[in-house]
C-alpha positions in Angstrom: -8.4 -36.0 -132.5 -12.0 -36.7 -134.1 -13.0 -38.8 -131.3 -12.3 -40.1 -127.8 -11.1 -43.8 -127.9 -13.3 -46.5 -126.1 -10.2 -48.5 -124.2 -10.5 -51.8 -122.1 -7.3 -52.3 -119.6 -6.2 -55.1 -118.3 -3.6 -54.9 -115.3 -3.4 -55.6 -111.5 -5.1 -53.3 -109.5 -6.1 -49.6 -109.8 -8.1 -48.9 -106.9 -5.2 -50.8 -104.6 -1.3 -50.2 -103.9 -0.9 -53.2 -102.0 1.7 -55.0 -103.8 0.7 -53.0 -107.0 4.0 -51.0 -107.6 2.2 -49.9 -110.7 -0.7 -47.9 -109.3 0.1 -44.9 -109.6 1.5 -45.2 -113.7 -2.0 -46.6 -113.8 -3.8 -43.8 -112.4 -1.4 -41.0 -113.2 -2.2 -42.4 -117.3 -5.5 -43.2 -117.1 -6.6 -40.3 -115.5 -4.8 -37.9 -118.0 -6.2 -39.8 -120.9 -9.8 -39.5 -119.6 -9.1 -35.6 -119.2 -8.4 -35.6 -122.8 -11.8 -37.2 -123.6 -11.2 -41.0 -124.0 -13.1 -44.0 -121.9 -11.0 -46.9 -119.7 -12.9 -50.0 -118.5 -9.9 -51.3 -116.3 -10.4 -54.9 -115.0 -8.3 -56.0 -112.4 -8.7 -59.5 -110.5 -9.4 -60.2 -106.7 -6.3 -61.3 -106.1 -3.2 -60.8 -103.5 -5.8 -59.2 -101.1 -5.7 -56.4 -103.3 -9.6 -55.7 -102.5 -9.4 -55.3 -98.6 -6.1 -52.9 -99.1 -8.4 -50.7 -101.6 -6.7 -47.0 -101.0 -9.2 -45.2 -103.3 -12.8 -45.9 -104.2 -14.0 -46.4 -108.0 -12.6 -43.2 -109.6 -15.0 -41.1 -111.9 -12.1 -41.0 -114.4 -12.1 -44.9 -115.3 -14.9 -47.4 -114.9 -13.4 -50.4 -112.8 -14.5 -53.9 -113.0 -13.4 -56.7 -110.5 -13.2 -60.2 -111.6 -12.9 -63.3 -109.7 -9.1 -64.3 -108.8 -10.1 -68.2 -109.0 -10.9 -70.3 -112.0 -10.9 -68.7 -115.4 -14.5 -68.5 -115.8 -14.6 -64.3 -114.5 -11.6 -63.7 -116.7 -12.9 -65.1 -119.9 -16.0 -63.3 -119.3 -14.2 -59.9 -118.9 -12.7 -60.7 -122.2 -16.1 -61.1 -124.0 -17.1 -57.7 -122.4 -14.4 -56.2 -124.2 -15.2 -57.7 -127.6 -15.7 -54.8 -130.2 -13.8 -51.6 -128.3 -11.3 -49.5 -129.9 -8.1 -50.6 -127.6 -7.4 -53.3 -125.7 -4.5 -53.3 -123.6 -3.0 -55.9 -122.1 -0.7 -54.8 -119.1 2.2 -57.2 -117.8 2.3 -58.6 -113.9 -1.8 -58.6 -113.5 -0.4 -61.9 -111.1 -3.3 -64.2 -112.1 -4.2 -65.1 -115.4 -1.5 -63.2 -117.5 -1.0 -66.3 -119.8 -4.8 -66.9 -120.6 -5.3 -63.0 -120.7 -2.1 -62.7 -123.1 -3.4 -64.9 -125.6 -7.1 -63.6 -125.3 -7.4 -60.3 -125.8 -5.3 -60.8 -129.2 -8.6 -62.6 -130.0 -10.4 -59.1 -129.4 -8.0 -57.9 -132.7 -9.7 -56.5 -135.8 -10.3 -54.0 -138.9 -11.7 -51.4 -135.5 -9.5 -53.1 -132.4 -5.9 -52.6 -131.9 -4.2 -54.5 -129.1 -2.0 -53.4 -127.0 0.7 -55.1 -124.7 2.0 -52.7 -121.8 4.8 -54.3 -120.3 5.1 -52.3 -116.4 8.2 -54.7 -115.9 10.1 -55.2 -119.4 13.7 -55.9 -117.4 11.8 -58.7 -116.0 9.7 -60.2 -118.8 12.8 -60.0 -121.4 15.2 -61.8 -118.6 12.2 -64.4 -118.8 12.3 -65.0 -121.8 15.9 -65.2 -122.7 16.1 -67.8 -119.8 13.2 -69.9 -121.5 12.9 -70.1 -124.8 9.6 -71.7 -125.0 7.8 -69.2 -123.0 4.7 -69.0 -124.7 4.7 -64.8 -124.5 7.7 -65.2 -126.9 5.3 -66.4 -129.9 2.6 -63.6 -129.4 4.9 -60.6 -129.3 4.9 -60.3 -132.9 1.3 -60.0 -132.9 0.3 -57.1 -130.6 0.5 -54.1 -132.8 2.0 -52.1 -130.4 4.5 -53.2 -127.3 4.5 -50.4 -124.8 7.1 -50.3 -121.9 7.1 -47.9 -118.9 11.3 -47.7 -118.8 14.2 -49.1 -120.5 15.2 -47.3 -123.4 16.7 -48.5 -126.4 17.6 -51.8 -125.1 14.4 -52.6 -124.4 13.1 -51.3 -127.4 16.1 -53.6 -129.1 15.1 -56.3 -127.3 11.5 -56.4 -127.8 12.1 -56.1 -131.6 14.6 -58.7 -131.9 11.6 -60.4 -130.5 9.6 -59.3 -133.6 7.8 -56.8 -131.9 5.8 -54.3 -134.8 6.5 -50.8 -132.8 7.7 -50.6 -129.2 7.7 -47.5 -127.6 8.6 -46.9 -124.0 5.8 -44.7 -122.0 8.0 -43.6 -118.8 6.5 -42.5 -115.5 5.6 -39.4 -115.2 4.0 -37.3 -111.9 0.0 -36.4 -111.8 0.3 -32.7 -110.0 -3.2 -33.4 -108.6 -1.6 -36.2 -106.4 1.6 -35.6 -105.7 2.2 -32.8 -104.1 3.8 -30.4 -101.5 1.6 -31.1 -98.2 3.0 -30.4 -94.5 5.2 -32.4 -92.8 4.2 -34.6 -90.6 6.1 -35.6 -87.4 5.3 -39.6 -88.1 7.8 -39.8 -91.0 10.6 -37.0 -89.4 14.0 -38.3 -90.4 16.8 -38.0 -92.7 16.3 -39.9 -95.0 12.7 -42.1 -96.3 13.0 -45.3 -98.9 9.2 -46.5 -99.7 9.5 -49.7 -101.5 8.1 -53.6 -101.3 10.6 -56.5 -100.4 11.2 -58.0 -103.6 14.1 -60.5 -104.7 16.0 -58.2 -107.0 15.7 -55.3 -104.9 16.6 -56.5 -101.1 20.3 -57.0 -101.6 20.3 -53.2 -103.3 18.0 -51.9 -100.0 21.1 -53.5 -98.1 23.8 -51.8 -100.0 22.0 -48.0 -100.3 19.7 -47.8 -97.4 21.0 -50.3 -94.3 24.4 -49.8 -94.7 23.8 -46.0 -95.0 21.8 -46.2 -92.3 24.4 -47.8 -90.5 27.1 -45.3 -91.0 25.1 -42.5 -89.9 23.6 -43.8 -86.8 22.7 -40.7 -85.0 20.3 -40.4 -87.9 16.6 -41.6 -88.1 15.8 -43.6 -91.4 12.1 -44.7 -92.3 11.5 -48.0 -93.8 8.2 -48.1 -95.7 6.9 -51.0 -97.6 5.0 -54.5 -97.3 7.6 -57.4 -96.2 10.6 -55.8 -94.3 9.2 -56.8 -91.3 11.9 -59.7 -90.6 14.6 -58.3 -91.5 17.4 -57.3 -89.5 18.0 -53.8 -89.5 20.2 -50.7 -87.8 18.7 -49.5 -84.5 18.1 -46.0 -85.7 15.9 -47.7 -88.7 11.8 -47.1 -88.0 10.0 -50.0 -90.3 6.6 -48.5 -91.2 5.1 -51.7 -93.0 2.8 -51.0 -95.7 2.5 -46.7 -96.7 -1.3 -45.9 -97.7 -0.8 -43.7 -101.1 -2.9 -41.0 -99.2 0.3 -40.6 -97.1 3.3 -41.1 -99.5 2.9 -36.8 -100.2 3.7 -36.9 -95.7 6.4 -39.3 -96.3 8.3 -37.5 -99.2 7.7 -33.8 -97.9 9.0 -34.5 -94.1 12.5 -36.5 -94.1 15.6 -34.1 -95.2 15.4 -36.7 -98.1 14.1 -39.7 -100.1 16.1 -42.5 -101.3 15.3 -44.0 -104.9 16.8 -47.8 -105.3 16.2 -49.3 -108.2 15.8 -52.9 -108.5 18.3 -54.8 -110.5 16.8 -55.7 -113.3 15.6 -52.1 -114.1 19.4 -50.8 -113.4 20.9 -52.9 -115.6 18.8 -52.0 -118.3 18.5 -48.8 -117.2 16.8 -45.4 -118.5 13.8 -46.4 -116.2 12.7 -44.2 -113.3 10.2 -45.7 -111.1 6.9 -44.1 -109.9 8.5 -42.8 -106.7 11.1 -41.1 -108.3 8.3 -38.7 -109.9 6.1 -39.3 -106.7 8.7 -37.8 -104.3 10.0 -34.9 -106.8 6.6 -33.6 -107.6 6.2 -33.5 -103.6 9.3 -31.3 -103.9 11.4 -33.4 -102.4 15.1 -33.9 -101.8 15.8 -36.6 -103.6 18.7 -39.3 -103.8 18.8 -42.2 -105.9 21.4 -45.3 -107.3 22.9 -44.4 -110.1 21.6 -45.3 -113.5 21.9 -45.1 -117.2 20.1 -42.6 -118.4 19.3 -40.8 -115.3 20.2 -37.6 -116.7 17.5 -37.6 -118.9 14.9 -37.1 -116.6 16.9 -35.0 -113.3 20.2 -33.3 -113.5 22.8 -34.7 -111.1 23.9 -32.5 -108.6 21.3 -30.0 -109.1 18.0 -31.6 -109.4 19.2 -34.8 -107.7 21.9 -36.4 -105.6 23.3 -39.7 -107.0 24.9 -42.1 -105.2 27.0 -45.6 -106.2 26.8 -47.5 -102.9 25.9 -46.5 -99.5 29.0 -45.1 -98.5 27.7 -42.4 -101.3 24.3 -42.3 -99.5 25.4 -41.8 -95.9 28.1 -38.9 -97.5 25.1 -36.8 -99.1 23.0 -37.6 -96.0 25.3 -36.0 -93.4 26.1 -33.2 -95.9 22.5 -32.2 -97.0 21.7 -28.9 -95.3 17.8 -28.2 -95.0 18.5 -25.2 -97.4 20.6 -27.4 -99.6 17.7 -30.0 -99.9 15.0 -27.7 -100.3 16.8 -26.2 -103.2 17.4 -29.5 -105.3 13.3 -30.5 -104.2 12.2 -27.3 -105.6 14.3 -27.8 -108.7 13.6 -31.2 -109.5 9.7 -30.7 -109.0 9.8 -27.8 -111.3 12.0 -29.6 -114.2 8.9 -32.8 -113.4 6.4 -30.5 -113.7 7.9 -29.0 -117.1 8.0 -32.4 -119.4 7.1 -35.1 -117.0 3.9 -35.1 -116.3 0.9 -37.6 -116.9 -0.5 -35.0 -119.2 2.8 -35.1 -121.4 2.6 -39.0 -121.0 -0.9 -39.3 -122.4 -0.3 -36.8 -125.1 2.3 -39.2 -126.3 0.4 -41.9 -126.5 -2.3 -40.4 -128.3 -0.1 -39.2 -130.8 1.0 -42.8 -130.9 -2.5 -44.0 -131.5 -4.4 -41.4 -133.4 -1.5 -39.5 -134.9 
């Protein structure tokens, strides 16, 4: 590498996890990359109260701006400020915006600026566009030099080029081992089984099938509920709804249940090959993990010895009542170590400079 990239990012929040699913790829990649001597200006709006539910202060890894989350004067001015640096990447979901911020940072392209579209989501920005073909995303795709996807696999990376796409390359999640972590346990999240995740439309009737109903068949069992909208929803009486985790306690939350549950939302299962941050959040915590089954799981955990996999929640509530402490503790310890091996943010970044510089 002769020289450390100057990079401008554009994505939802990294100082907040409040209904920012994508905090901790963002940190977990950013950080890494600064350790290996490039600059990130992220700018990230004031949006979805984002800004009150801050869960770490400016990092000295990243420089982070703040931009108004009304009218489109603050955004096009972030854009100018970016004008003339070495990357500009445009992340998918920022939530305000995303068309206007699409369109304008290819503007930033030149002989000495590469653009960049990350897509956080692709299972849900390639349904989009298949339902609506004049989706104005669709025309610009071909433009980004680079598409960059944190899961899918090859059929997202089919899909995006039948889309015209130059290059995509999926970036998958990874675990930062100066985050995540073994800590204590801590008597606030005892249980048997933990499942941290937002209430979202393509994920709630899957909560239902792995979690509730599991839940329900072992009812002398506590389960912990943590994530922002559950509140409403009708749940097993052994079920303890924790609202909104704070990141500084997701380490608590994976080390103290017997085990955590991994559902993926539907979109990212039927594309498959795409392990979501808690997957890597609760393994490099060493813990006992179970999770849906997917395509492509096996690439990343081996079933049955680094994780439990499950088809429906009959699946879930058999491993539950099965799982012996020394049982769980040995898949944890196994699964954290194969994380640590080749999935780390380290090994992420490393990719992507490769990608970049190579």
């Amino acid at each position: 590498m002769s020289r450390g990239l100057n990079i401008a990012f554009f994505g939802s929040s990294l100082v907040s996890a409040y209904w920012n699913g994508a905090a901790t790829y963002y940190r977990g990649i950013i950080r890494a990359l600064h350790e290996r001597g490039h600059r990130v200006t992220f700018y990230e709006p004031d949006a979805y109260d984002r800004q009150q539910h801050r869960d770490i202060p400016d990092p000295e890894w990243a420089r982070v701006v703040v931009y108004p989350g009304e009218g489109e004067e603050g955004a096009r001015r972030v854009l100018e400020e970016a004008r003339g640096v070495d990357l500009v990447v445009k992340a998918s979901g920022v939530g305000v915006f995303d068309e206007l911020l699409e369109a304008g940072v290819l503007d930033l392209q030149g002989p000495g600026t590469r653009v960049v579209f990350w897509d956080v989501d692709a299972p849900a920005t390639l349904d989009r566009l298949e339902e609506n073909p004049s989706d104005p995303f669709r025309a610009l795709v071909p433009r980004y030099d680079l598409i960059l996807t944190y899961g899918g696999g090859a059929p997202v990376v089919d899909a995006y080029q039948a889309l015209g796409a130059r290059e995509c390359v999926p970036v998958y999640n990874a675990v930062d081992p100066a985050t995540h972590h073994p800590v204590p346990p801590d008597p606030r999240f005892a249980g048997e089984l933990g499942f941290l995740g937002n209430r979202l439309p393509d994920r709630e009737a899957r909560v239902e099938e792995f979690f509730l109903r599991a839940a329900a068949e072992v009812p002398e069992g506590r389960f912990l509920l943590g994530g922002n909208g559950w509140g409403d929803k009708p749940m097993p009486a052994n079920v303890a709804y924790l609202g909104h985790v704070y990141t500084r306690d997701h380490n608590a939350f994976n080390c103290t249940p017997r085990a955590v549950l991994n559902i993926a939302r539907e979109s990212m299962a039927r594309y498959g090959f795409s392990p979501a941050t808690r997957v890597f959040e609760a393994v490099g915590a060493g813990a006992c993990l179970i999770s849906d089954w997917w395509e492509g799981i096996e690439l990343f955990l081996e079933p049955g010895r680094e994780v439990l996999v499950a088809r429906n929640g009959a699946e879930v509530a058999e491993h539950v009542r099965g799982l012996t402490p020394e049982r769980a503790r040995a898949l944890g310890q196994a699964a954290m170590a194969r994380v640590l091996a080749g999935h780390t943010y380290a090994h992420r970044a490393a990719q992507l400079e490769a990608l970049l510089l190579g």
